[in-house]
TIRO-350325 format. One record per residue: z, y, x of N, C-alpha, C in turn. Coordinates in Angstrom, 1 decimal. Layout:
# TIRO-350325
Z:Y:X:Z:Y:X:Z:Y:X
...
This chain:
# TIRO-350325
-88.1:65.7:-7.6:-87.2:65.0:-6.7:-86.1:66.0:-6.2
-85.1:65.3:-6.3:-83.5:66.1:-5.7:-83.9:66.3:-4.4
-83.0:67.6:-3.7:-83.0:67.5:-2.3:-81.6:67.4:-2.0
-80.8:66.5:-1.6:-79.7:66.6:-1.6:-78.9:67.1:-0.3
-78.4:68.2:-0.2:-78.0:69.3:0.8:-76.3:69.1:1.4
-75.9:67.9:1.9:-74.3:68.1:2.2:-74.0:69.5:3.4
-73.5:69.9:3.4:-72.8:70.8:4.3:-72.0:70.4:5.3
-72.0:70.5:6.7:-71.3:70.5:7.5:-71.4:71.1:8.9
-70.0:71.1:8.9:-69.5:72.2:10.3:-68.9:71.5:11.2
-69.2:71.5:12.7:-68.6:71.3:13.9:-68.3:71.8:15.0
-67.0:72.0:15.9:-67.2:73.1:16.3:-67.6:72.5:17.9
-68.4:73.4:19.0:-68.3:72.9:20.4:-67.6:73.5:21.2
-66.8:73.4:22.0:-66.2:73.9:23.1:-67.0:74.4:24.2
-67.1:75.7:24.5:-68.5:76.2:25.7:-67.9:77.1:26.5
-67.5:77.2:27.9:-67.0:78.1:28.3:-65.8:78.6:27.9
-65.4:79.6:27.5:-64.5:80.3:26.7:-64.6:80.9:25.9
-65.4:79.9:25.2:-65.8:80.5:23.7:-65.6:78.8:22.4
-66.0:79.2:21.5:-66.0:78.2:20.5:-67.3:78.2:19.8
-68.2:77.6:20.4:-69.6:77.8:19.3:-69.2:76.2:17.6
-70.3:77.6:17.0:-70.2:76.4:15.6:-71.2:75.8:15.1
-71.4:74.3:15.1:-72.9:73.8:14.9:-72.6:73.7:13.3
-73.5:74.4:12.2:-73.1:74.2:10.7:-74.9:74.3:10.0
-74.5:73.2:8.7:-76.0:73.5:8.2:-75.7:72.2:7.3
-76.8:72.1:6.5:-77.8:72.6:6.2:-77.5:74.0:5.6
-77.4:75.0:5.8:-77.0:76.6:6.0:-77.6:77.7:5.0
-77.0:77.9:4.0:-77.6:79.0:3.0:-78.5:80.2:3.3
-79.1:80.4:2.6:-80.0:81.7:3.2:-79.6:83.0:3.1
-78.1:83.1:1.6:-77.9:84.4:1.8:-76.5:84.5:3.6
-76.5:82.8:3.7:-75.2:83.2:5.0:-75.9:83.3:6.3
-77.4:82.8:6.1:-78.4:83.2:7.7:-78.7:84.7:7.8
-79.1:85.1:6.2:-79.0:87.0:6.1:-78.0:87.5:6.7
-76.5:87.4:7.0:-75.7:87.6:7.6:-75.6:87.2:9.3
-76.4:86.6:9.6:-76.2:86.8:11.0:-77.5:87.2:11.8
-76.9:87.2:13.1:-78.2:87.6:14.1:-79.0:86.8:15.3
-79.9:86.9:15.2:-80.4:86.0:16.2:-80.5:86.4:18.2
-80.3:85.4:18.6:-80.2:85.6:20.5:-81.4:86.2:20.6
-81.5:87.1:21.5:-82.8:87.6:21.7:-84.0:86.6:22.6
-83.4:85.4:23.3:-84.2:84.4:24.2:-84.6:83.5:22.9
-84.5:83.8:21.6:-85.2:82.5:20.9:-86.6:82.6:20.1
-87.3:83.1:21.5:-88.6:83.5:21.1:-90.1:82.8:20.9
-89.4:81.5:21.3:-90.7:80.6:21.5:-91.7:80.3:20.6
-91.4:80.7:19.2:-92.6:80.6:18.2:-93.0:82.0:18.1
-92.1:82.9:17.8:-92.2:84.4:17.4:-91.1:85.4:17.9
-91.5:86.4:17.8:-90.2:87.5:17.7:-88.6:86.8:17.4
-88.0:87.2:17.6:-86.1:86.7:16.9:-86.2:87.3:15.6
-86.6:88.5:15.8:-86.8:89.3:14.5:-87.8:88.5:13.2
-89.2:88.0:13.5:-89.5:87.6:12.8:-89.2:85.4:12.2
-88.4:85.5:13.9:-87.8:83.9:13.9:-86.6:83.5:12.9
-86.2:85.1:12.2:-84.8:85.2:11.8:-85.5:85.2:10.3
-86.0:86.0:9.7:-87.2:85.7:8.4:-87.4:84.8:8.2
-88.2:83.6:8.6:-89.2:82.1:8.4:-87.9:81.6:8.4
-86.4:81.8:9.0:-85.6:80.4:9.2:-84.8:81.1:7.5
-84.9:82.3:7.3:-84.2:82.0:6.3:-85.3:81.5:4.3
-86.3:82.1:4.5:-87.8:81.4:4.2:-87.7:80.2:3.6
-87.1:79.4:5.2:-87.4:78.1:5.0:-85.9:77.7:4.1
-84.4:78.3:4.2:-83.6:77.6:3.7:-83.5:78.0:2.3
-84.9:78.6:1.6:-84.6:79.3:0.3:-85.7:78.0:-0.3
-86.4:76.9:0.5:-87.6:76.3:-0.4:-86.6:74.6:-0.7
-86.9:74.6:-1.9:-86.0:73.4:-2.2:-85.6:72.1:-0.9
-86.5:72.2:-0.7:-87.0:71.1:0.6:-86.2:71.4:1.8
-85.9:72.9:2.0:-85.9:73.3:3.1:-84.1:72.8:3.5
-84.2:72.9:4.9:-82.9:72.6:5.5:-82.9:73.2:7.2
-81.8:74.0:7.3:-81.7:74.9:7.9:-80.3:74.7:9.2
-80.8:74.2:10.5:-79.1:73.9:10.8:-78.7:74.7:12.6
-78.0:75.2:12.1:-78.0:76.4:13.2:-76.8:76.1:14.5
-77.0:76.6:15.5:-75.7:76.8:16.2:-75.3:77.9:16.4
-74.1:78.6:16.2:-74.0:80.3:16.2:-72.6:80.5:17.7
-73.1:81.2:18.1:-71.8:82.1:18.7:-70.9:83.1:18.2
-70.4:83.1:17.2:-69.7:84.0:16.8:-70.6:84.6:15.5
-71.1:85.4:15.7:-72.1:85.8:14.5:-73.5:85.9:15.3
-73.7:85.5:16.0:-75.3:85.3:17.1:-76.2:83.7:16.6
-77.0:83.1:16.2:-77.6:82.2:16.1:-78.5:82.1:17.4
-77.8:80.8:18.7:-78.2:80.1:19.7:-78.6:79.1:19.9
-79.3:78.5:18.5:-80.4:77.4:18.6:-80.1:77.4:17.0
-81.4:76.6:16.6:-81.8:75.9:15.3:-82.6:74.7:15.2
-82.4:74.3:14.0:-83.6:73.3:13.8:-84.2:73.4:12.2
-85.1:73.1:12.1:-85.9:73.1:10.7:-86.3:71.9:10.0
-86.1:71.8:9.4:-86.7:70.8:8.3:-87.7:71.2:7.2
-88.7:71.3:6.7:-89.5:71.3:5.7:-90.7:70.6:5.3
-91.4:70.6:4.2:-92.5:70.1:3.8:-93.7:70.5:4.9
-94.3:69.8:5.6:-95.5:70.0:6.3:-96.9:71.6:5.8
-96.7:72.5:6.5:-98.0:73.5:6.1:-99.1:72.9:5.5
-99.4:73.6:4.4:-100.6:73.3:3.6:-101.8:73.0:4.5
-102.0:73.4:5.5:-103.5:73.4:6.6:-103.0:71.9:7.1
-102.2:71.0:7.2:-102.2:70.5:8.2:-102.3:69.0:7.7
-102.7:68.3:8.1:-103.3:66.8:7.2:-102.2:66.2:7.0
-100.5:66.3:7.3:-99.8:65.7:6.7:-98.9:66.3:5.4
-99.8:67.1:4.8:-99.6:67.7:3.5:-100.6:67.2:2.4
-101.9:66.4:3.3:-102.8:66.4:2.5:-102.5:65.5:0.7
-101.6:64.5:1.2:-101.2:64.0:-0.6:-100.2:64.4:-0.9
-99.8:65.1:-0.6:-98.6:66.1:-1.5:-96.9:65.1:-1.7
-96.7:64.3:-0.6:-95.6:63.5:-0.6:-94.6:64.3:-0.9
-93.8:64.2:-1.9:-92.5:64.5:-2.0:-91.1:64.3:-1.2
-91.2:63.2:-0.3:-90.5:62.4:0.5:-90.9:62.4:1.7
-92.1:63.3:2.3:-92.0:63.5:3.8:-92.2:64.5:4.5
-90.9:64.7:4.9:-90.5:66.1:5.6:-90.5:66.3:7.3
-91.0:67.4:7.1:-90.9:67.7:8.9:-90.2:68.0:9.5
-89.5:67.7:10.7:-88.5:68.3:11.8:-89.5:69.5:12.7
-89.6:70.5:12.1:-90.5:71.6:12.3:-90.6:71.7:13.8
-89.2:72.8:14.3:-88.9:73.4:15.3:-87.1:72.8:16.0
-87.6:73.3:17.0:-86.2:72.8:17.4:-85.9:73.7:18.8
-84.7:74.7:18.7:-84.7:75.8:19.6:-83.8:76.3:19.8
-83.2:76.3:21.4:-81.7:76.9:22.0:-81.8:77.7:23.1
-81.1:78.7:23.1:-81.2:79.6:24.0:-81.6:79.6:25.0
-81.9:80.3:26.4:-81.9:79.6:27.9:-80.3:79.3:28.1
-79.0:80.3:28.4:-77.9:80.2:28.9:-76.9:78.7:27.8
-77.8:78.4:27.2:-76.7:77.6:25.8:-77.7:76.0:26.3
-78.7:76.0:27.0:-78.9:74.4:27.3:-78.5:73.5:28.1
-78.7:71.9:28.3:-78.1:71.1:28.7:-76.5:71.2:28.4
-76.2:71.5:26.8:-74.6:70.9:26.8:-74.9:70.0:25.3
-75.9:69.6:25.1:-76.5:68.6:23.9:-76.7:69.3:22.5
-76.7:70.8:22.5:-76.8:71.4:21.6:-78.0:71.0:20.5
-78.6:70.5:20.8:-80.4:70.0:20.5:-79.7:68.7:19.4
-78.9:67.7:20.5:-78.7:66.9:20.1:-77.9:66.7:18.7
-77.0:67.8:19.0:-75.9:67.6:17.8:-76.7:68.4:16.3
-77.2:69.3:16.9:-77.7:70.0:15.8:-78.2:68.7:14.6
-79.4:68.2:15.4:-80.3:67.2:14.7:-79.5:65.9:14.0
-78.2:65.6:14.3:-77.1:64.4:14.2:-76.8:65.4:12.9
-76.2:66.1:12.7:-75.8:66.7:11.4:-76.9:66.8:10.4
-78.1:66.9:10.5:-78.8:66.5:9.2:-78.9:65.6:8.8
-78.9:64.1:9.5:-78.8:63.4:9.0:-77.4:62.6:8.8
-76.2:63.1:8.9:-74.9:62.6:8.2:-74.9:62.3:6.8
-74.0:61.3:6.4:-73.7:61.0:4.8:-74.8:60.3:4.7
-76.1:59.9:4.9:-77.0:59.5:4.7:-77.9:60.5:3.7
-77.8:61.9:4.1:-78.6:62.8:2.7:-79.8:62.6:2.8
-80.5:61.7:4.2:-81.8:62.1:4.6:-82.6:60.4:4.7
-82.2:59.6:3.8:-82.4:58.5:3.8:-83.6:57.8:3.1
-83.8:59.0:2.2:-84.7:59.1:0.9:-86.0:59.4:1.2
-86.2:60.1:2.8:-87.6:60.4:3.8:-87.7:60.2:4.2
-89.1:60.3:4.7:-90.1:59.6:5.7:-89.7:61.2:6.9
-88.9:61.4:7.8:-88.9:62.5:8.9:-89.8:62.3:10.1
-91.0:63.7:10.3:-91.7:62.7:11.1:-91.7:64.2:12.1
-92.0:64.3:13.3:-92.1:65.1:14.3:-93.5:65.5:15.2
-94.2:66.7:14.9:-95.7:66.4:16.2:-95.3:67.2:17.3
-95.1:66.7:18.2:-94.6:67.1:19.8:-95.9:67.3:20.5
-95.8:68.8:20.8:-97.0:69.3:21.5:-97.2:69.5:22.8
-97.3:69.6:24.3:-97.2:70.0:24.8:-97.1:71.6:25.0
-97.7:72.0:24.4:-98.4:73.3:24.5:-97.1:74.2:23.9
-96.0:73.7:23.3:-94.8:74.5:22.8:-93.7:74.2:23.8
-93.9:73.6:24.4:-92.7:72.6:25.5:-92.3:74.0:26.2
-90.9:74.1:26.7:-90.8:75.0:28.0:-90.6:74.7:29.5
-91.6:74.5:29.8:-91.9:73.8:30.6:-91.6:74.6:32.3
-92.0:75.9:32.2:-91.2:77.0:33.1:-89.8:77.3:33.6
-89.1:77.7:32.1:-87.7:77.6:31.9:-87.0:76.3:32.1
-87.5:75.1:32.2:-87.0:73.7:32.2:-87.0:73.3:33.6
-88.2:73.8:34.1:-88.6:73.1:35.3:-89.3:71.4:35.4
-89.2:71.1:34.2:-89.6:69.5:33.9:-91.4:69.9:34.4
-91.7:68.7:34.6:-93.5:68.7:34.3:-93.5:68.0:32.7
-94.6:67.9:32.9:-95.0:67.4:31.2:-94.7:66.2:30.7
-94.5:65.5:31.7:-93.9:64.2:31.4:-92.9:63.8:31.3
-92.1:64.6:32.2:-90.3:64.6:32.1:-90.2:65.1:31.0
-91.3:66.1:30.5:-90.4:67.1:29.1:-90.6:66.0:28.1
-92.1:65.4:28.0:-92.2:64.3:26.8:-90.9:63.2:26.4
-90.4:62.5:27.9:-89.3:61.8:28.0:-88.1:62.6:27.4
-87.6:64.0:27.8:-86.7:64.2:27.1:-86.5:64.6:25.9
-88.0:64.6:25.1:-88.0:65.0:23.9:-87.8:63.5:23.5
-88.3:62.5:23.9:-88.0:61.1:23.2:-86.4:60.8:23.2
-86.2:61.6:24.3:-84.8:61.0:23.8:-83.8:61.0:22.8
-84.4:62.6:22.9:-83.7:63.5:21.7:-83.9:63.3:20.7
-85.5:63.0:20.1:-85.8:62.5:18.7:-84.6:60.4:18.4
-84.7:60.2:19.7:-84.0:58.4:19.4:-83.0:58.5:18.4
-81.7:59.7:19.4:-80.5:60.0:19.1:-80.3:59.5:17.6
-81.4:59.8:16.8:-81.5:60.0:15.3:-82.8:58.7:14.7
-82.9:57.8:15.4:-83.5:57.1:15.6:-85.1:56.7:15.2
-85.7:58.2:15.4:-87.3:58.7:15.1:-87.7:57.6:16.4
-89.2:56.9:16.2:-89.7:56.3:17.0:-91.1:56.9:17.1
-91.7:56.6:18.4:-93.0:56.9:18.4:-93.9:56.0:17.6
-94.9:57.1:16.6:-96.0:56.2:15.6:-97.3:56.6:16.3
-98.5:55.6:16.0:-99.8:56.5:16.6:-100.5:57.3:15.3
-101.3:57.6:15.7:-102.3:58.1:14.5:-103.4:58.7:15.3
-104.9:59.1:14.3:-105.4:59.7:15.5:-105.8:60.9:15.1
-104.3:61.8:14.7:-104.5:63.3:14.1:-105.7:63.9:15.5
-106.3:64.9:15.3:-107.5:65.1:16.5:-106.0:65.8:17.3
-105.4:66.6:17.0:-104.6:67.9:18.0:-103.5:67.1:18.8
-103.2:66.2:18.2:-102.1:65.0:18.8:-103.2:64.3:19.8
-104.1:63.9:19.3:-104.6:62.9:20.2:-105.6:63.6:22.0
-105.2:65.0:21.3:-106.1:65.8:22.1:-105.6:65.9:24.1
-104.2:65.6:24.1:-103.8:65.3:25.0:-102.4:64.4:24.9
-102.8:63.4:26.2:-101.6:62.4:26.2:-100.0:62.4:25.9
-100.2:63.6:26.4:-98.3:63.5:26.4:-97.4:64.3:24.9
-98.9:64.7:23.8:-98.2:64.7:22.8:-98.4:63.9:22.2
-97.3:64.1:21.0:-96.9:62.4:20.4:-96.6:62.8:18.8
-95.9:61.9:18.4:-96.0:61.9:16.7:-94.7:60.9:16.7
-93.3:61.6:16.0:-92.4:60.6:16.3:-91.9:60.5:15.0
-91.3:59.8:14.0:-91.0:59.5:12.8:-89.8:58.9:12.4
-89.0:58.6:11.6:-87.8:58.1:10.9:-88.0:58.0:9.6
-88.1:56.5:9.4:-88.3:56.1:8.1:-86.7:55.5:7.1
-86.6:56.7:6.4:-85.4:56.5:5.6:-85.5:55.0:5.4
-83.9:54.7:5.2:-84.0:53.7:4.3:-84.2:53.2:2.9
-83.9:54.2:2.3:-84.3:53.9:0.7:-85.6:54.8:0.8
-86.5:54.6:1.8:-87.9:54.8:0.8:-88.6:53.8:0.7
-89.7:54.0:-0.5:-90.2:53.2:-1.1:-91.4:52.5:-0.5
-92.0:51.3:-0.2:-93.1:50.5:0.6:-94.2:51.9:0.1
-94.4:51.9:-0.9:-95.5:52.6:-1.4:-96.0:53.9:-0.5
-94.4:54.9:-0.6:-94.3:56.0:0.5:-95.1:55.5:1.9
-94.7:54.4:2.3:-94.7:53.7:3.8:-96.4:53.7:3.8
-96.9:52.9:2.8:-98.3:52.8:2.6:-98.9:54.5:2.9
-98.4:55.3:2.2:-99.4:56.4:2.0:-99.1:57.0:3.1
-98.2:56.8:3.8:-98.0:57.6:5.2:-98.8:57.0:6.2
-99.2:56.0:6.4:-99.9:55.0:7.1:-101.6:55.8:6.8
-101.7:55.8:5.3:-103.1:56.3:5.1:-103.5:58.4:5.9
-102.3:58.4:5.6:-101.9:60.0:6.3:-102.6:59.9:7.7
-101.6:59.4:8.8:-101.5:58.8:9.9:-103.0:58.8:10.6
-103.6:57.3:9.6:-104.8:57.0:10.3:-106.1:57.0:9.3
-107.0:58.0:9.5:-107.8:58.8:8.8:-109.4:58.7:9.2
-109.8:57.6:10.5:-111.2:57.1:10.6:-110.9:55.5:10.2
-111.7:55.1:9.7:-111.8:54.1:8.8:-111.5:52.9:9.9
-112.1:53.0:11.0:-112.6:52.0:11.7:-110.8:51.6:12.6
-110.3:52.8:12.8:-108.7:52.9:13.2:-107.7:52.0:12.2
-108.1:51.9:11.1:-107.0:52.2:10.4:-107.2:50.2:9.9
């Protein structure tokens, strides 16, 4: 299967500066820059700066950054689901993850989130997949935000809409393990009923659910 990779760059206006939202983003041009030291929520910057370039070297992978200058102040990921995780279990070619999604503390609430995720799917490159999202509470920043758990679930729904992912159920055990995480999805247009079928069988995995 092709992954088809268009490129594009936009710039934001922030203060008195010019940030650039660009991607799906080469790995030798992410080796060239540096990451904010506040984008630590999965790992190190140091080791956040490795996995993002990792990921824009696997065919699948898609990589879309916001930078300050030469600083990287949010990302988002796209890839094939972890081999551990049940939505890798049939090996779909056509359903990819919206991994991570991450902006600085000083760089939020100016829709940086939002735009990032709007430029992957431009041109229609991403029509061909099933894009599905597992919203945890347990990653949320819920400190830094000030939201409770439910305001944050709401504004993650929003942000997935923008792009028009909806909430699906399933009864993965770690999703179902508490209410306010969720499972949100975007079903290309050109995929195929068959895809739709086997994502369905993905999804819901006790007999009696499904």
């Amino acid at each position: 299967m092709e992954h088809p990779k268009r490129y594009h760059v936009h710039p934001l206006s922030w203060r008195d500066s010019c940030l650039i939202i660009e991607g799906p983003i080469a790995p030798e041009r992410l080796a060239e820059l540096s990451m904010h030291p506040d984008l630590d929520a999965f790992r190190p910057p140091s080791e956040q700066h490795k996995a993002l370039i990792e990921i824009a070297n696997l065919p699948e992978g898609r990589i879309i950054v916001t930078r300050d200058e030469q600083t990287i102040i949010g990302y988002v990921t796209f890839h094939y689901a972890d081999e551990q995780e049940r939505w890798s279990q049939e090996s779909m070619i056509d359903l990819i993850e919206l991994g991570a999604i991450e902006v600085a503390d000083d760089y939020r609430s100016i829709g940086i989130g939002q735009k990032m995720i709007k430029i992957a799917f431009e041109d229609h490159q991403m029509e061909q997949y099933i894009v599905f999202t597992t919203e945890y509470y347990w990653h949320w920043d819920l400190k830094g935000s000030g939201l409770n758990v439910w305001d944050y679930r709401k504004m993650m729904e929003r942000l997935m809409k923008t792009v028009d992912m909806e909430w699906y159920a399933t009864d993965d055990p770690e999703i179902c393990s508490h209410p306010a995480n969720c499972l949100m999805v975007r079903m290309g247009s050109d995929v195929p009923l068959s895809s739709k079928e086997q994502f369905d069988h993905i999804r819901f995995q006790q007999r009696f659910m499904y």
